[in-house]
C-alpha positions in Angstrom: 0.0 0.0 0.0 3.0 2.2 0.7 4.6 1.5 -2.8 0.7 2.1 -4.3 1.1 5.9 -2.5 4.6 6.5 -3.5 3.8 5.3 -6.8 0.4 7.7 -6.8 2.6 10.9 -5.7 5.2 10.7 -8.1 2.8 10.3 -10.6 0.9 13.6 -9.7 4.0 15.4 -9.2 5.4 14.4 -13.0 1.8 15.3 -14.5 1.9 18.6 -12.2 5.6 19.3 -13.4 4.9 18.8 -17.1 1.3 20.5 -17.4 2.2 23.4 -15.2 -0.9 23.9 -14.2 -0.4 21.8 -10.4 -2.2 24.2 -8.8 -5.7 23.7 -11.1 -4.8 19.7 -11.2 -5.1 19.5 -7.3 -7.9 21.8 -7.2 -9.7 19.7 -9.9 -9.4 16.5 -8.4 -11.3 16.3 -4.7 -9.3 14.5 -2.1 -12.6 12.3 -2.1 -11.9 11.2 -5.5 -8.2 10.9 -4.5 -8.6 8.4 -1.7 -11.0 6.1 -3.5 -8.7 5.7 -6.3 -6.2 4.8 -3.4 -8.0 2.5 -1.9 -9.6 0.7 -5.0 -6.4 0.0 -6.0 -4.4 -1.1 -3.3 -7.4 -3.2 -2.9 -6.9 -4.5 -6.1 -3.4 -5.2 -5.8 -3.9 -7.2 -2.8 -6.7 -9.2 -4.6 -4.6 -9.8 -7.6 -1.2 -10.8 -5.3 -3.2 -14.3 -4.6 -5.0 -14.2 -7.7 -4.5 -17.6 -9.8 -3.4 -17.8 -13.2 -5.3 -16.9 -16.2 -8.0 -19.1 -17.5 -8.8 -17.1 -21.0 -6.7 -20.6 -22.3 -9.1 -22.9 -21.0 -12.1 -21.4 -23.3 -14.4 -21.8 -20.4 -14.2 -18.1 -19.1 -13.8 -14.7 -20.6 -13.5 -10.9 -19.4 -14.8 -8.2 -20.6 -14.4 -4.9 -19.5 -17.3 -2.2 -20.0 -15.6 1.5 -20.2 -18.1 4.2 -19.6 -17.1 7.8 -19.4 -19.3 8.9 -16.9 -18.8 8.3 -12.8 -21.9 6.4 -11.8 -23.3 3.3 -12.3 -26.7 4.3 -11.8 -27.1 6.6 -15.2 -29.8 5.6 -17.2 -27.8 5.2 -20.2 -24.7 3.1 -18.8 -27.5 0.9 -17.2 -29.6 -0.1 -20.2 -25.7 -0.3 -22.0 -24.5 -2.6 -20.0 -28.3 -4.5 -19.2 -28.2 -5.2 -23.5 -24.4 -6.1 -23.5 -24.6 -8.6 -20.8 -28.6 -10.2 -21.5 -26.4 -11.2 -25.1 -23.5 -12.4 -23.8 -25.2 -14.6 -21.0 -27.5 -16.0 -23.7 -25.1 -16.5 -26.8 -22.1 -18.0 -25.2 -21.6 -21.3 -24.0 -18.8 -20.5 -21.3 -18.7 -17.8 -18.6 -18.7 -14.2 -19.3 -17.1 -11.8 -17.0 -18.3 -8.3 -17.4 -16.6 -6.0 -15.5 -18.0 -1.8 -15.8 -15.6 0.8 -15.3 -16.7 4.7 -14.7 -13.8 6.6 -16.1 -15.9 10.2 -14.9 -14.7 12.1 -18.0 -17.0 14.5 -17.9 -15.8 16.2 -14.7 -12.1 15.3 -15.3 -10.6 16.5 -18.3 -6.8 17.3 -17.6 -4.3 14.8 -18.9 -2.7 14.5 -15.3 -6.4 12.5 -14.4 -6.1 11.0 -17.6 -2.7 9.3 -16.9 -3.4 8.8 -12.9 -6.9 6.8 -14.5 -4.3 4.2 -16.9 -2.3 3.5 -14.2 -4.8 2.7 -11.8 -6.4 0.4 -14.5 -3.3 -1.1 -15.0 -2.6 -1.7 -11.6 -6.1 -2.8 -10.7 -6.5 -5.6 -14.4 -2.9 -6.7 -14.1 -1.8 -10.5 -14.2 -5.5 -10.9 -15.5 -6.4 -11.4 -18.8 -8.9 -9.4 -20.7 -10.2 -10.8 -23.8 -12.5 -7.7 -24.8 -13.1 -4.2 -24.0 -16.3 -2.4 -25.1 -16.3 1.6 -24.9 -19.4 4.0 -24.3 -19.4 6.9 -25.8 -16.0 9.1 -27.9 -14.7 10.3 -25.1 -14.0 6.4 -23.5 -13.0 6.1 -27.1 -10.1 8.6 -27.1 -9.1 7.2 -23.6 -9.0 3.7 -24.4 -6.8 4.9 -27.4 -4.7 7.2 -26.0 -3.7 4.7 -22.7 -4.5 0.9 -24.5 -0.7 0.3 -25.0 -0.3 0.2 -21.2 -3.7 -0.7 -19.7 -5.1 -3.5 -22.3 -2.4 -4.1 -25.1 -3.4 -5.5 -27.2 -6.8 -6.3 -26.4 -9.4 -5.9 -29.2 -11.8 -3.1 -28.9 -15.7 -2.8 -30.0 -16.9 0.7 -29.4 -20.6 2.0 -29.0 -22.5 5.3 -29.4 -20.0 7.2 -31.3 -21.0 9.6 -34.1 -19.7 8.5 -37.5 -18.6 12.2 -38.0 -16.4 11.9 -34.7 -15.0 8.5 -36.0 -13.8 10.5 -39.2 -11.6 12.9 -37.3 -9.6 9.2 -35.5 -7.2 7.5 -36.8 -8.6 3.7 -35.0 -6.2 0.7 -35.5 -7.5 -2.4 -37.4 -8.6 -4.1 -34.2 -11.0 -1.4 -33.2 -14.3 -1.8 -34.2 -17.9 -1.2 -33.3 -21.4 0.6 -33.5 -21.3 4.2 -34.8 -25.1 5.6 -34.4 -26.6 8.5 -35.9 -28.5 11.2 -33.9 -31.5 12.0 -35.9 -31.7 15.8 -34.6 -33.5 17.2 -37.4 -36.0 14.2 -37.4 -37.1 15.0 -34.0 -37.5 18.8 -34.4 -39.7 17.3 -37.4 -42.0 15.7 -35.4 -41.7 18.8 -32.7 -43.3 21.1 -35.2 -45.7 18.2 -36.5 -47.0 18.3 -33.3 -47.0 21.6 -32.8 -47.0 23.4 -36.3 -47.2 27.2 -34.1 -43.9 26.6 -33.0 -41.6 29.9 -33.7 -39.0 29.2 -31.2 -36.6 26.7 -30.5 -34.5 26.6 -26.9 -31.8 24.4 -27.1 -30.6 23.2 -24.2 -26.7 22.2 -23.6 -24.4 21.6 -21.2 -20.8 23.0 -20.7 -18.3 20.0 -21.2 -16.1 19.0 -23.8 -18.9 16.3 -25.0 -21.8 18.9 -24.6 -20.5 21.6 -26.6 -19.5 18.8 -29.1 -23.7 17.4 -29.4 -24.3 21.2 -29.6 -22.4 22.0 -32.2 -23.9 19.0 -34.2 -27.2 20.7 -33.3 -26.3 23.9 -34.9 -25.4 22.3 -38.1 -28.4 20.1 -38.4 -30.6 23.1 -37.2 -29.4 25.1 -39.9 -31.8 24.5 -42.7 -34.4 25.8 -40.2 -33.5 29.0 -39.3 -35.5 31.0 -42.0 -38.6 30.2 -40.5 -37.9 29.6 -36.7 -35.9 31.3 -34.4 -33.2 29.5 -32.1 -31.8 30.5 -28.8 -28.8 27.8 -27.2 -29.5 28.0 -23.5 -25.8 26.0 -23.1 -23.1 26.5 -20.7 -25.5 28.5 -18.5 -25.1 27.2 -14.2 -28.2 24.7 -13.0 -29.8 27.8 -11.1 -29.7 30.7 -14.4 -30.8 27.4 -16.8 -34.2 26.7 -14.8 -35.5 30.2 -14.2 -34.9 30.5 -18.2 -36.6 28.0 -18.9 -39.6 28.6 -16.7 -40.0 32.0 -18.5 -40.6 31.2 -22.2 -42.5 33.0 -24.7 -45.5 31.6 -26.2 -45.1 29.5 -29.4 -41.8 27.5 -27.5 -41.0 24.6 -27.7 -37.1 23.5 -25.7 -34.9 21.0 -27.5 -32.6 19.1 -24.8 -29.4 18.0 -26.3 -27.6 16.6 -22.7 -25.6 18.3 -19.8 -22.6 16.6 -18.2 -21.1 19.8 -16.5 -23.4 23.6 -16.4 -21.8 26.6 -16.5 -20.2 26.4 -12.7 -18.6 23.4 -13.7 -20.5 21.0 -11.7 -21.0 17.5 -13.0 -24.7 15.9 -13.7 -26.0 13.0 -15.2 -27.6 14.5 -17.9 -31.0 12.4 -17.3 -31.6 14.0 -14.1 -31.0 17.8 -15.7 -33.6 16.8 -17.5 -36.0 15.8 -15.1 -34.9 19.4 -13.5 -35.8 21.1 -16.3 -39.1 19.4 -16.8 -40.2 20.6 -13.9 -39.6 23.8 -14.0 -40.4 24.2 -17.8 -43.6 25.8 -18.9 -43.0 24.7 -23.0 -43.1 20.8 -23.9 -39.6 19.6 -24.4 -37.8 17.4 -27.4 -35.0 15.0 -27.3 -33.3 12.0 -29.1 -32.4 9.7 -26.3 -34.6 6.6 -25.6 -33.1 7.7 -21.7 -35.2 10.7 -22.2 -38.8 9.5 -22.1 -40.2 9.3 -19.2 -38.3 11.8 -17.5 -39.6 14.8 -18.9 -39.4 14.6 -23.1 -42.7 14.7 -24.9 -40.4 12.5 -27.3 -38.8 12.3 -30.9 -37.0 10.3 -33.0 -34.4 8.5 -30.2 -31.6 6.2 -29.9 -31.6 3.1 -28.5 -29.1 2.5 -25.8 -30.5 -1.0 -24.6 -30.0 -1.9 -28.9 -26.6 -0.2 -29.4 -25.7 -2.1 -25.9 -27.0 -6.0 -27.7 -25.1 -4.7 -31.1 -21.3 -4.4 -29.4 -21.8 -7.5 -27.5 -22.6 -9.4 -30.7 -20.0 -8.4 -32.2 -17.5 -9.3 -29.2 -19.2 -12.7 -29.2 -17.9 -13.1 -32.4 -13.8 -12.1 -30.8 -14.9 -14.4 -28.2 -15.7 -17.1 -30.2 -11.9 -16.6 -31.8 -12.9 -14.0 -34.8 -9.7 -11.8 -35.2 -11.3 -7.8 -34.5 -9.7 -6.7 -38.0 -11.9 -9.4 -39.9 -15.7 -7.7 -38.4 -17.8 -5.1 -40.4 -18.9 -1.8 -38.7 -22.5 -2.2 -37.9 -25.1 0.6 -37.5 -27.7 0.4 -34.9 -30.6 1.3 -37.4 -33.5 3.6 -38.1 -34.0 5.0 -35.1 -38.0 4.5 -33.6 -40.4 7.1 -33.0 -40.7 7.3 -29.3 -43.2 9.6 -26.9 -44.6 9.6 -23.6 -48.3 9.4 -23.0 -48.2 11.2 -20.2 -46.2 14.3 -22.0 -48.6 14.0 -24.4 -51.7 14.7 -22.0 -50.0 17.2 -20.2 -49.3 19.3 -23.2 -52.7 18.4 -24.8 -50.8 16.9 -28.0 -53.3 14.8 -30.3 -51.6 11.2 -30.5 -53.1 11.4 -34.1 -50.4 13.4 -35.3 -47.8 11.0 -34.2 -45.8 9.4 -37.3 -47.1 6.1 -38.2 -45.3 2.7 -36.2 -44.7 5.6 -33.3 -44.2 3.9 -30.3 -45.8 5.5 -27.0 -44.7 4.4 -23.3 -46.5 5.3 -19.9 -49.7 4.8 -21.1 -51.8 5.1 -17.8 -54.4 1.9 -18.0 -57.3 3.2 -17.9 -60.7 1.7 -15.9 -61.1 -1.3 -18.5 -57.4 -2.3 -18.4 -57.1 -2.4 -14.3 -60.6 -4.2 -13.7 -61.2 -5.7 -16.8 -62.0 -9.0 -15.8 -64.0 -7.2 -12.4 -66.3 -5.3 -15.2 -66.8 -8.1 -17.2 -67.8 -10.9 -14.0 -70.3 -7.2 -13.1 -71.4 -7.1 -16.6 -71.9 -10.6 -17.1 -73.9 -11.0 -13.5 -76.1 -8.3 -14.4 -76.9 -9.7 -17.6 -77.7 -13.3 -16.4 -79.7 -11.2 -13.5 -81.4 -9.3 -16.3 -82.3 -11.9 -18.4 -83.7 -14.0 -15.2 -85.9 -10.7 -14.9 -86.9 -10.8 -18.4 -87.6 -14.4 -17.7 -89.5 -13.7 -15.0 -91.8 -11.1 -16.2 -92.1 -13.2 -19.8 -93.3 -16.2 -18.0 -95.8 -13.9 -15.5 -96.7 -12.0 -18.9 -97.4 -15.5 -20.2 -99.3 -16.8 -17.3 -101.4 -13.7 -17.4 -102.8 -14.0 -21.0 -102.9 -17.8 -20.2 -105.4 -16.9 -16.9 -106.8 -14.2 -19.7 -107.1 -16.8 -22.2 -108.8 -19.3 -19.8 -111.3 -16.6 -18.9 -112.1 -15.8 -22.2 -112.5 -19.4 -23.1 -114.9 -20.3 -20.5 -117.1 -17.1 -21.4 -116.4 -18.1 -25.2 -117.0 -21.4 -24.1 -120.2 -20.5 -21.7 -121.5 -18.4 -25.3 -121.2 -21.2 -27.7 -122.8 -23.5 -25.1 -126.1 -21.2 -25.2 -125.8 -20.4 -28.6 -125.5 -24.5 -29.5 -128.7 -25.0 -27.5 -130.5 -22.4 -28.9 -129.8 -23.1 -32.4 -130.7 -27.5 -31.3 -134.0 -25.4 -30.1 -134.2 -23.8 -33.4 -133.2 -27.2 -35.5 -135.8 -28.9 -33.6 -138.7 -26.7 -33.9 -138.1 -26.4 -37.7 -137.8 -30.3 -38.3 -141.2 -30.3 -35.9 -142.4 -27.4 -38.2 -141.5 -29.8 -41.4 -142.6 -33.0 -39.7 -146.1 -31.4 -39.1 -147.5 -28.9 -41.1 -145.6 -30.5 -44.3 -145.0 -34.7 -43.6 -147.8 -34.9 -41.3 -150.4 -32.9 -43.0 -149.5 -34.4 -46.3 -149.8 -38.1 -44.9 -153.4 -37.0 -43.3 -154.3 -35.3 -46.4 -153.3 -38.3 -48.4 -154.5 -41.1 -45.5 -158.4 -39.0 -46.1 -158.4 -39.2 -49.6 -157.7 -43.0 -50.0 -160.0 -43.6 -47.2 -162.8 -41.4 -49.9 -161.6 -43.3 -52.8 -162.0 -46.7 -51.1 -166.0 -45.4 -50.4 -166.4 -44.0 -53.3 -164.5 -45.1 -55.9 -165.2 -43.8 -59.4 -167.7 -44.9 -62.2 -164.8 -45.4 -64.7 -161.8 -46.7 -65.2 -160.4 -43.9 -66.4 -160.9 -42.1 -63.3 -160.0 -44.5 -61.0 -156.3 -44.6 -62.5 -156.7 -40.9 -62.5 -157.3 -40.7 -58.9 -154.5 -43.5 -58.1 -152.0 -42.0 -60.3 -152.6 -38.1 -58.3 -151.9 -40.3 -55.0 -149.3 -42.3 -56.2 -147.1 -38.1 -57.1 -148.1 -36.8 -53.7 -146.7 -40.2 -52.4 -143.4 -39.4 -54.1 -143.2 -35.6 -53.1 -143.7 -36.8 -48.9 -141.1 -39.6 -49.9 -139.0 -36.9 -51.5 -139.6 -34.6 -48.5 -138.4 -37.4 -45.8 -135.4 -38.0 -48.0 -134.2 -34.5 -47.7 -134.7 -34.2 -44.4 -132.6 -37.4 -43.8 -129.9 -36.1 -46.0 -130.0 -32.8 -44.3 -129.4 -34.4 -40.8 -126.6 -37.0 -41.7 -125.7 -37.4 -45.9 -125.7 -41.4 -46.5 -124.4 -40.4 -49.9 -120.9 -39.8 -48.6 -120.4 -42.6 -47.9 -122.4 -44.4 -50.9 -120.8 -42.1 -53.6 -118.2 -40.3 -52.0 -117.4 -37.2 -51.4 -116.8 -36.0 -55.1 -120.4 -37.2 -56.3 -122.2 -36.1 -53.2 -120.1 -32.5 -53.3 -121.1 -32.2 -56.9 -124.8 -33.0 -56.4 -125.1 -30.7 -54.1 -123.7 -28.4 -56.2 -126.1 -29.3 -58.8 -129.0 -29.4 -56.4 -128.7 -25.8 -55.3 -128.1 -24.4 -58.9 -131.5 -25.8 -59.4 -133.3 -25.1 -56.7 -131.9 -21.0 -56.1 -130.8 -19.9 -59.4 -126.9 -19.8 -58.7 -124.7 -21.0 -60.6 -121.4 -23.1 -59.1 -118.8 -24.7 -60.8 -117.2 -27.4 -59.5 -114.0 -28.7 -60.1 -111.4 -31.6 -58.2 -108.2 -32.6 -59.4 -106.0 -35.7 -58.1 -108.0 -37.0 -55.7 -107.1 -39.9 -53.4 -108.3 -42.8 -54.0 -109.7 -43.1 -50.0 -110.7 -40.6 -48.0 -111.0 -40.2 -44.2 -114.5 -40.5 -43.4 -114.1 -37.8 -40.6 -112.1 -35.4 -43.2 -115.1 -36.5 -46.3 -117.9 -35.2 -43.6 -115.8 -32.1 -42.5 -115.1 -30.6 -46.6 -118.9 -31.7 -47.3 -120.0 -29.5 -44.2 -118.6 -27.1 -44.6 -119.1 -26.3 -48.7 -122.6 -27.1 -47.6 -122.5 -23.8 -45.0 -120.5 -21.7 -47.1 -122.6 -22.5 -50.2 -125.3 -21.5 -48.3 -124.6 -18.4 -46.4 -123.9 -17.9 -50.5 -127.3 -17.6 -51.5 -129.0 -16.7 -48.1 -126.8 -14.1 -46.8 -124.2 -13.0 -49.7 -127.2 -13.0 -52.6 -124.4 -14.4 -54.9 -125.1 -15.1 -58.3 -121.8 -17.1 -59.4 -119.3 -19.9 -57.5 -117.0 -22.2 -57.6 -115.9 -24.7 -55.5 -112.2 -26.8 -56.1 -111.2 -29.8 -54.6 -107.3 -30.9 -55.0 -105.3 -33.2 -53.3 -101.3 -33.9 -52.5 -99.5 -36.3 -50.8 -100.2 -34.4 -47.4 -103.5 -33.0 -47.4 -106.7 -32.4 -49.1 -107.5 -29.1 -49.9 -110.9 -26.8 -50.4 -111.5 -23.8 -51.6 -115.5 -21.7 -51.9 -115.8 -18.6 -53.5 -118.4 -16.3 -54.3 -119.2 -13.0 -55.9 -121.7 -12.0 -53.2 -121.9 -9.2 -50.9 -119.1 -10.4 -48.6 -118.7 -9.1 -45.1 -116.2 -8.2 -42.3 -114.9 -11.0 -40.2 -114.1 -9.0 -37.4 -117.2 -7.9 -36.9 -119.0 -10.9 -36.7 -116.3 -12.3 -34.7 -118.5 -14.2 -31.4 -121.9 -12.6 -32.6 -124.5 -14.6 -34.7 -125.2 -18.1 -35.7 -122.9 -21.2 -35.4 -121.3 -21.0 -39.0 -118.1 -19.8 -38.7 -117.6 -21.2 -35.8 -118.9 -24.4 -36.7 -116.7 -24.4 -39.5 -113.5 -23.6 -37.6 -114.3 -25.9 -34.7 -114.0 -29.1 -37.9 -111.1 -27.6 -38.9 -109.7 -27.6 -35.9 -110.4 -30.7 -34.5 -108.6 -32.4 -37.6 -105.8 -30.5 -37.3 -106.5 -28.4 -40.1 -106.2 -25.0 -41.3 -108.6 -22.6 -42.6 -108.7 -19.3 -44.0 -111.3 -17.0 -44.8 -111.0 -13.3 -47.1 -114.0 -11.6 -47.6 -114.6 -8.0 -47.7 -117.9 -6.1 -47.8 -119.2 -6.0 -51.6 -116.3 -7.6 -52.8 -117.1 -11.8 -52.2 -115.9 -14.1 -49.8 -113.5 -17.2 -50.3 -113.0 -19.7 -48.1 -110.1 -22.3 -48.3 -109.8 -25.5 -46.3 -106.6 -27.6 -46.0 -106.8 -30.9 -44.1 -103.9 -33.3 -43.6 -104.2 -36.9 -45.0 -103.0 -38.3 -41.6 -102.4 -41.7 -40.6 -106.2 -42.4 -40.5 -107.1 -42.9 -44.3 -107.5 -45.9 -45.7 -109.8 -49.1 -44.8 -112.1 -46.7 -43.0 -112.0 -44.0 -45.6 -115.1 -43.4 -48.0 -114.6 -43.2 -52.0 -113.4 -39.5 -53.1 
């Protein structure tokens, strides 16, 4: 440890002596920063004075040493550096990887004295161990790495990261440096600035004081160039932490702040530039820009950013390839890409930006869930509850609904039922009187008539022949015409010609009969009827062409008909129409005789259907379908 201090004293007096500037070297570097170099290494000496030999022959282990410029391990760039680095080198090689970060603190430290104190104490600290790869952050761990490789890693290949290709132009790199140069897209983000604010007429730039600050700033100037006819810019850079924030709270209208990075401000005070901008944020009363996928979330509405996490994965696959025994000078330079579109929701909102302006493929982070994305499956079990509880409801009130015109129904029935019951007795009353009326004053008086007048011929029978078969003759026609009244009444209370004839022959002779007997004239037709019919389905048809032929010359005063019969392989179908005064069916609907109802109750009972279309002086037709069923056949009658 002694040696170490000795060795640590000279060293700062020879960089003192040949700088001449002693005085501002001591002042620059804290004894703070002093001791913990001392102590690190002599720490590292002791560790290494026991350490065993190297294993990088064995193939089963390598190091790799991470160079970063900045001093802390907690900046949001050197974290998502060396978090893509290491997620690659863990999952594409079969051996060990030991990464190693090292915070060189570049920003703060920019004398060579620091420089050379920083390659010794590397030296010191990787010596007797060997280092297979080193992968630098940044150009100013570039120039470093350079400037000090012959005595901290000789001749150790090199893969570099996040270095401008315009600052690789101006180095002379040997054969076994390569890496990942990236291009800052600073005019692509100011595009989407003013695409999201086309009012914008100022720019604020915001930069820090450091060597690598006034570097990005001068890149800004010459990419903002092209813009300076229309928009005016003002570089808030170099100014102390303090001067910067009460600027930047005090903007004009029409602002808009571009951040570029801060390492040191104007006092000289180191930052990590993430946090400046998380300062500035706060206090800023414009939405600010920036190119840094670092920068969302900590205060950028967003723009067209770099990937450090990507540039990170993009050096460690090409040391895999060193590690793997690829000589460095044999590897292409890779780029890390078009770089993405990047925003923050929550920027967004608080600026009142419309996300529809966004480029196309933008990607947005921080998007607060909303209601449906925290509860979802809460709103839908709610939802779904108070559906199945809504549809029991409907349920509910469908089946009380139901049972209501059921009770309704039943109530109607029994008064429909109570009415037909009357009106059926009335019209037996009716049906009897009139076959009493028929049996007496016509049959019975006629018999009497004809019973007195045989008794007179038998007591007083003519002189002549001639008059005697006169007489009989006269009795022997009246006998007919009361044999010929008793038929019709026979027929009229049950027709024995269905089933003698059929119910073709008995439907067209009663067609016929009331052509003749009330001047109207009825065509009748049938096509393809069955050879058997059901004797129930026969009566039904006959009955009711019989009443509808009927209320056709008493009621309708028709003057023309027809009625069809047809047949299928279902049913047997009827249809009565007439040209006679018609009426409304609604309005005879449960007043009246026993017609319609009569009619409909046959129907019915067979399973039928029957419709009826009659309007006042326009007819009435009547059709009558009535399935075959399983019932025709030995019992039928003849069609």
């Amino acid at each position: 440890m002694d040696a170490w201090r000795a060795t640590v004293k000279s060293t700062n007096c020879q960089a003192g002596k040949a700088s001449g500037k002693w005085p501002e070297f001591v002042d620059n570097i804290s004894r703070d920063m002093l001791l913990r170099l001392i102590v690190s290494a002599g720490l590292a000496i002791v560790l290494l004075a026991g350490a065993p030999a190297s294993t990088a022959g064995s193939g089963e282990t390598r190091t790799v040493v991470l160079l970063f410029p900045g001093s802390s391990e907690m900046s949001p760039a050197n974290v998502l550096v060396s978090q893509g680095a290491r997620a690659i080198f863990e999952a594409g090689f079969a051996g060990r990887v030991d990464v190693h970060n090292e915070f060189l603190d570049l920003s703060r430290f920019q004398d060579a004295g620091y420089g050379r104190l920083l390659a010794e104490y590397l030296r010191r600290k990787y010596a007797g161990r060997h280092v297979d790869l080193v992968i630098i952050s940044l150009v100013s761990a570039l120039d470093f790495a350079l400037e000090h490789r012959a005595e901290v890693f000789p001749g150790v290949p090199i893969v570099f990261l996040a270095v401008d290709p315009e600052e690789l132009a101006t180095r002379a790199l040997p054969p076994d440096v390569r890496g990942v140069p990236r291009t800052v897209d600073m005019a692509g983000t100011l595009d989407v600035a003013l695409r999201l604010q086309p009012e914008t007429r100022r720019v604020f730039v915001v930069a820090g004081s450091s060597r690598f600050d006034t570097h990005r700033e001068d890149m800004a100037r010459r990419a903002f160039r092209p813009y300076e006819a229309r928009l005016e810019f003002v570089y808030l850079s170099g100014l102390p932490m303090a001067d910067l924030l009460t600027r930047v709270a005090r903007l004009p209208e029409r602002s808009i702040i571009y951040y570029i990075q801060m390492f040191q401000d104007g006092s000289g005070k180191a930052f990590i530039p993430a946090d400046v901008l998380q300062r500035v944020a706060a206090a800023a009363n414009a939405p600010i820009y920036g190119t840094f996928d670092t920068y969302v979330g900590r205060g950028i509405v967003g723009g067209r950013v770099v990937s450090f996490e990507a540039e990170g994965a993009i050096a460690a696959e090409l040391g895999l390839r060193v590690l793997a025994g690829e000589r460095a000078e044999t590897l292409a330079v890779r780029d890390t890409g078009t770089n993405p579109y990047m925003f923050d929701w929550r920027e967004l909102r608080r600026w009142g930006l419309s996300e529809a302006r966004l480029p196309p493929g933008s990607i947005v982070r921080n998007r607060e869930p909303t209601l449906w994305d925290l509860y979802r499956w809460q709103i839908v079990s709610v939802i779904a509850l108070c559906l199945v509880e809504t549809l029991l409801i409907v349920g509910l009130l469908a089946q009380h609904a139901s049972r209501r015109r059921a009770e309704a129904l039943v109530r109607e029935s029994q008064q429909e039922l109570r009415a037909l019951s009357g009106r059926l007795l009335f019209a037996q009353e009716v049906e009897s009187r009139r076959i009493a009326r028929e049996l007496h004053d016509d049959l019975n008086q006629g018999l009497a008539l004809l019973s007195v007048e045989m008794e007179r011929l038998g007591q007083q029978p003519p002189q002549s022949a001639s008059e005697l078969g006169g007489r009989i003759k006269e009795l022997l026609g009246r006998t007919r015409q009361l044999s010929s009244t008793v038929h019709e009444l026979s027929h009229q209370l049950h027709p024995a010609k269905l089933e003698q004839l059929g119910l073709v022959a008995t439907l067209g002779g009663l067609c016929k009969e009331l052509s003749q007997g009330h001047g109207l004239e009825i065509e009748f037709t049938h096509r393809q009827m069955p050879a058997k019919i059901p004797r129930d389905t026969a009566l039904c048809l006959y009955r009711i062409a019989q009443e509808a032929l009927r209320n056709a010359v008493k009621h309708g005063g028709a003057r023309h008909a027809t009625a069809a019969l047809s047949a299928d392989a279902e049913a047997i179908s009827l249809r009565i129409a007439d040209d006679g005064a018609g009426f409304d069916p609604r309005l005879v609907q449960g007043k009246g005789g026993l017609g319609l109802v009569s009619m409909r109750e046959r129907v019915f009972h067979l399973r039928g259907e029957i419709a009826i279309d009659s309007r006042p002086s326009h007819g009435t037709r009547l059709d009558v379908r009535i399935p075959l069923g399983a019932t025709a056949g030995a019992d039928g009658v003849q069609p």
